[in-house]
SERO-4910 file (N, C-alpha, C, O; in steps of 0.05 Angstrom, whole numbers):
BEGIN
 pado doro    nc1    nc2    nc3   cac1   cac2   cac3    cc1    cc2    cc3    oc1    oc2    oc3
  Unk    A    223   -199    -84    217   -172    -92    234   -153    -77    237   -157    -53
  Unk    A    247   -132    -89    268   -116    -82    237   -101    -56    213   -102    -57
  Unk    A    254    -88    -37    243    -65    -14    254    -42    -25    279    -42    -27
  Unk    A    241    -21    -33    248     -4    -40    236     22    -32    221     36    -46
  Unk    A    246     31      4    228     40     15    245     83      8    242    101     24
  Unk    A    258     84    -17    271    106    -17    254    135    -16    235    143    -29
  Unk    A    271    148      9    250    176     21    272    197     23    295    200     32
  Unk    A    253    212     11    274    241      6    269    249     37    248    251     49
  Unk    A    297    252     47    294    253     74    297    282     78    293    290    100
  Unk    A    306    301     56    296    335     60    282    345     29    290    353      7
  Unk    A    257    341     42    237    343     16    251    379      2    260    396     18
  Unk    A    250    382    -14    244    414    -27    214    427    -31    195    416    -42
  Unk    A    216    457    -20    189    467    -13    201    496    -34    221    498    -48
  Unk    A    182    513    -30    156    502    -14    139    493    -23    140    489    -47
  Unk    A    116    485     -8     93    470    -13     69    490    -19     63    507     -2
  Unk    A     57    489    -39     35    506    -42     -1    488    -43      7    473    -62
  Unk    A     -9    485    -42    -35    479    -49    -48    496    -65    -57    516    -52
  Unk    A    -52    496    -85    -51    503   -112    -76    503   -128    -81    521   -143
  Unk    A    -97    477   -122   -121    468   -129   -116    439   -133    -96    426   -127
  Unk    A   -137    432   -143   -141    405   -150   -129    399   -173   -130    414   -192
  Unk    A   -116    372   -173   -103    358   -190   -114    334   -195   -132    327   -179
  Unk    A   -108    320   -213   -121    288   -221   -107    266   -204    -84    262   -198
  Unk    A   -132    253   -199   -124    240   -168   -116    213   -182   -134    203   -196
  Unk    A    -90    197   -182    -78    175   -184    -94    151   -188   -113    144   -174
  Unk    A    -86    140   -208   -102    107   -203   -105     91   -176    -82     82   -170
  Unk    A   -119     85   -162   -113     79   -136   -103     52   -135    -91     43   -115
  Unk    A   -108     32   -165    -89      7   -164    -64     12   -165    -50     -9   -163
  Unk    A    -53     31   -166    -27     39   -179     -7     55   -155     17     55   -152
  Unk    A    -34     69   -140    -10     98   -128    -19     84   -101    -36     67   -103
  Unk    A     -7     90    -72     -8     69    -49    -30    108    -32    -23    122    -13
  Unk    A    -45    109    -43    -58    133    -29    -86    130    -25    -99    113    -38
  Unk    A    -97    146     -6   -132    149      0   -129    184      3   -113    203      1
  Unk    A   -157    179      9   -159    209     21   -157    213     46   -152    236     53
  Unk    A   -158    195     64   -143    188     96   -112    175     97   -101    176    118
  Unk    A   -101    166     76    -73    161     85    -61    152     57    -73    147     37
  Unk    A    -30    152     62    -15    146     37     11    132     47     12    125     70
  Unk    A     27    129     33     56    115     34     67    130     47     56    152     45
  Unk    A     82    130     59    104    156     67    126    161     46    137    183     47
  Unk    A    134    141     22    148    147     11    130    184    -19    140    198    -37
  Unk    A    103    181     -6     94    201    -21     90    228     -5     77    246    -16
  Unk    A     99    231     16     99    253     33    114    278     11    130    273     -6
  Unk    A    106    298     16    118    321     -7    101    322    -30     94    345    -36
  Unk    A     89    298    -49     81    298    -70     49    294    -66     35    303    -85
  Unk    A     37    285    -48      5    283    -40      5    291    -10     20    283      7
  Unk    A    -13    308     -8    -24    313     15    -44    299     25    -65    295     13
  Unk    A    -37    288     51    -62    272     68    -58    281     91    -39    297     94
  Unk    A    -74    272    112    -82    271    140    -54    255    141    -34    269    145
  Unk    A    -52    238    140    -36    219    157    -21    200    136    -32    189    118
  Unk    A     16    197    143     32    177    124     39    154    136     51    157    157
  Unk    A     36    126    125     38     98    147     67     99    129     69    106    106
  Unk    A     94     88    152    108     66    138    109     47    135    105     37    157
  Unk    A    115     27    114    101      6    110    111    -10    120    135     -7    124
  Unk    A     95    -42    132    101    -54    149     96    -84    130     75    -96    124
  Unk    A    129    -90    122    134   -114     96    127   -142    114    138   -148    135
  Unk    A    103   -159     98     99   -177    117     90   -197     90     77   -189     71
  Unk    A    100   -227     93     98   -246     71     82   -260     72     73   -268     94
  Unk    A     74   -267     53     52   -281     32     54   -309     48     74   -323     43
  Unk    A     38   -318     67     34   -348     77     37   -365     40     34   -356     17
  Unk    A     44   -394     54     44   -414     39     10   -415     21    -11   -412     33
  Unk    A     13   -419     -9     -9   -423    -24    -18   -400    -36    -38   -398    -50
  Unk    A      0   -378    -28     -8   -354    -43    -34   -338    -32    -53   -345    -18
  Unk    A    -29   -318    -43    -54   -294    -33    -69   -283    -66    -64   -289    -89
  Unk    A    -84   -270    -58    -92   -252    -87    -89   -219    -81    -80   -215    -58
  Unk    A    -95   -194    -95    -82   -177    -90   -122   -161   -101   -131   -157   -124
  Unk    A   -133   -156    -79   -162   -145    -88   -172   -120    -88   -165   -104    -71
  Unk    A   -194   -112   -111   -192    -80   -108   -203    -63    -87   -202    -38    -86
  Unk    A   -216    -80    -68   -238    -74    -53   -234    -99    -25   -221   -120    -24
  Unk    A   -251    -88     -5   -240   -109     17   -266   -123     19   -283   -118     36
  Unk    A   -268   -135      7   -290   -161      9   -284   -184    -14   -269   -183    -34
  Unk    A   -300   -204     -7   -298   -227    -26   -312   -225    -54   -336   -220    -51
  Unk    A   -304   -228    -78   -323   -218   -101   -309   -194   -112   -317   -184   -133
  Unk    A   -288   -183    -97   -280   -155   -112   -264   -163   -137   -259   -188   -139
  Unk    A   -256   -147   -155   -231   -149   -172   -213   -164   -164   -206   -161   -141
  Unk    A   -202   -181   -177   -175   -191   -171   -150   -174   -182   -144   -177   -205
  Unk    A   -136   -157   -168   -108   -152   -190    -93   -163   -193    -92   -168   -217
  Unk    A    -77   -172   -181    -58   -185   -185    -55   -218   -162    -67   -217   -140
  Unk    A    -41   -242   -170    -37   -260   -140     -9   -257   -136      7   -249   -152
  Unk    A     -6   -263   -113     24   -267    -95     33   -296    -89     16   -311    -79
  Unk    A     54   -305    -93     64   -323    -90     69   -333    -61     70   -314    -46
  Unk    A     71   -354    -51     82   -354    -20    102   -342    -22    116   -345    -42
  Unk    A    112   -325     -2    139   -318      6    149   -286    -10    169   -272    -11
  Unk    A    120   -284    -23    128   -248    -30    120   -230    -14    103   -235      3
  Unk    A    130   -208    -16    138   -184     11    106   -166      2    104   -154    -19
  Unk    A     85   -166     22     69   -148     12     65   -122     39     61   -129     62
  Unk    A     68    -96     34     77    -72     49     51    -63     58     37    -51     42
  Unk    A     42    -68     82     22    -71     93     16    -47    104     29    -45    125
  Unk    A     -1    -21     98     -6     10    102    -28      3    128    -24      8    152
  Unk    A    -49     -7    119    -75     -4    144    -89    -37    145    -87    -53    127
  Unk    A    -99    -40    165   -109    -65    174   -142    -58    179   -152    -39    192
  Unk    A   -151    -76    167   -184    -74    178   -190    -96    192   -169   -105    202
  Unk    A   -214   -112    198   -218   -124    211   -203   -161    194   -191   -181    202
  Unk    A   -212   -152    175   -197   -171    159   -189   -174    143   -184   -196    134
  Unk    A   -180   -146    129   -154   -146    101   -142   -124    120   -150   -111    139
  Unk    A   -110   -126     98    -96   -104    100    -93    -96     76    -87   -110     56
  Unk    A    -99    -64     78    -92    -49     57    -64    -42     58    -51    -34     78
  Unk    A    -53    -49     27    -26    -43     23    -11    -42     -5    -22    -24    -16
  Unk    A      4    -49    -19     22    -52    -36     54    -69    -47     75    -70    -34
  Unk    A     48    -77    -65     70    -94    -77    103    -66    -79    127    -73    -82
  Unk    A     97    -44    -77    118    -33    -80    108      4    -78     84     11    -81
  Unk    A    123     18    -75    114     57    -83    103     52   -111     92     73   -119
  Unk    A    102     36   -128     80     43   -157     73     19   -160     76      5   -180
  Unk    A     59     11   -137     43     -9   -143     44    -40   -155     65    -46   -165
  Unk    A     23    -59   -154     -2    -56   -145    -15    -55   -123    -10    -76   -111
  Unk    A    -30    -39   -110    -45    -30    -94    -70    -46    -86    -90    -51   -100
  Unk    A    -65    -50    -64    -99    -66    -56   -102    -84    -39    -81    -95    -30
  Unk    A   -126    -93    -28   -125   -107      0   -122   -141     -5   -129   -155    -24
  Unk    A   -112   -146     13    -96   -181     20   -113   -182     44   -113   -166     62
  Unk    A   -132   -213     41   -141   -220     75   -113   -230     84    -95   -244     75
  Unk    A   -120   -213    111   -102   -227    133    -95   -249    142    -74   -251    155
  Unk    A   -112   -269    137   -100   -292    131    -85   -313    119    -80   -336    126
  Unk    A    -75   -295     94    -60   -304     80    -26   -288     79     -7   -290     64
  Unk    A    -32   -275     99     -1   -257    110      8   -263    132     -5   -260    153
  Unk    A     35   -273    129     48   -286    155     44   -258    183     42   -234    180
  Unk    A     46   -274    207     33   -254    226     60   -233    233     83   -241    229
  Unk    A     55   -207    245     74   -197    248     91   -213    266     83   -229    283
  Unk    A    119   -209    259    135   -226    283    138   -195    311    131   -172    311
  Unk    A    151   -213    331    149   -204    353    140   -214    376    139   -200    396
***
């Protein structure tokens, strides 16, 4: 899977807050209402932008879930050895994404090779 971490590195302003707009499919767009991609900095406002931290799919594959528990949606599975862009860590998924448009959604940690280091 290509990395395609491209960031307008001098956004164009200004920035207005304007009102409310229609809030993104969340399978789709890498955002919450506590945090987003950094590659969406300029275009969504949040508290806080993670950069993403590309970490691969252990052997036997992963699944890609809408929700962080067992029983959620399945969206999509991952193959061993695909790049999934890891935004936030809970106790036992990481929330993250296959790419800036998605799909979006939590991977147990167990099935993601550990950070190296």
């Amino acid at each position: 899977m290509s990395q395609d971490h491209t960031i307008d590195a001098h956004p164009q302003g200004p920035f207005a807050l304007s009102g409310p707009v229609a809030r993104p499919d969340p399978r789709t767009v890498p955002l919450r209402g506590d945090l987003a991609h950094i590659g969406l900095a300029g275009k969504h406002f949040v508290p806080h932008y993670a950069v993403p931290q590309p970490r691969g799919v252990m052997p036997g594959g992963a699944v890609v879930l809408a929700e962080p528990h067992e029983g959620a949606e399945e969206l999509c599975a991952l193959a061993a050895g695909d790049s999934f862009e890891v935004l936030d860590v809970t106790r036992e998924y990481a929330w993250g994404c296959l790419s800036l448009h998605g799909p979006v959604g939590y991977v147990h940690l167990d099935r993601l090779e550990p950070v190296a280091g």
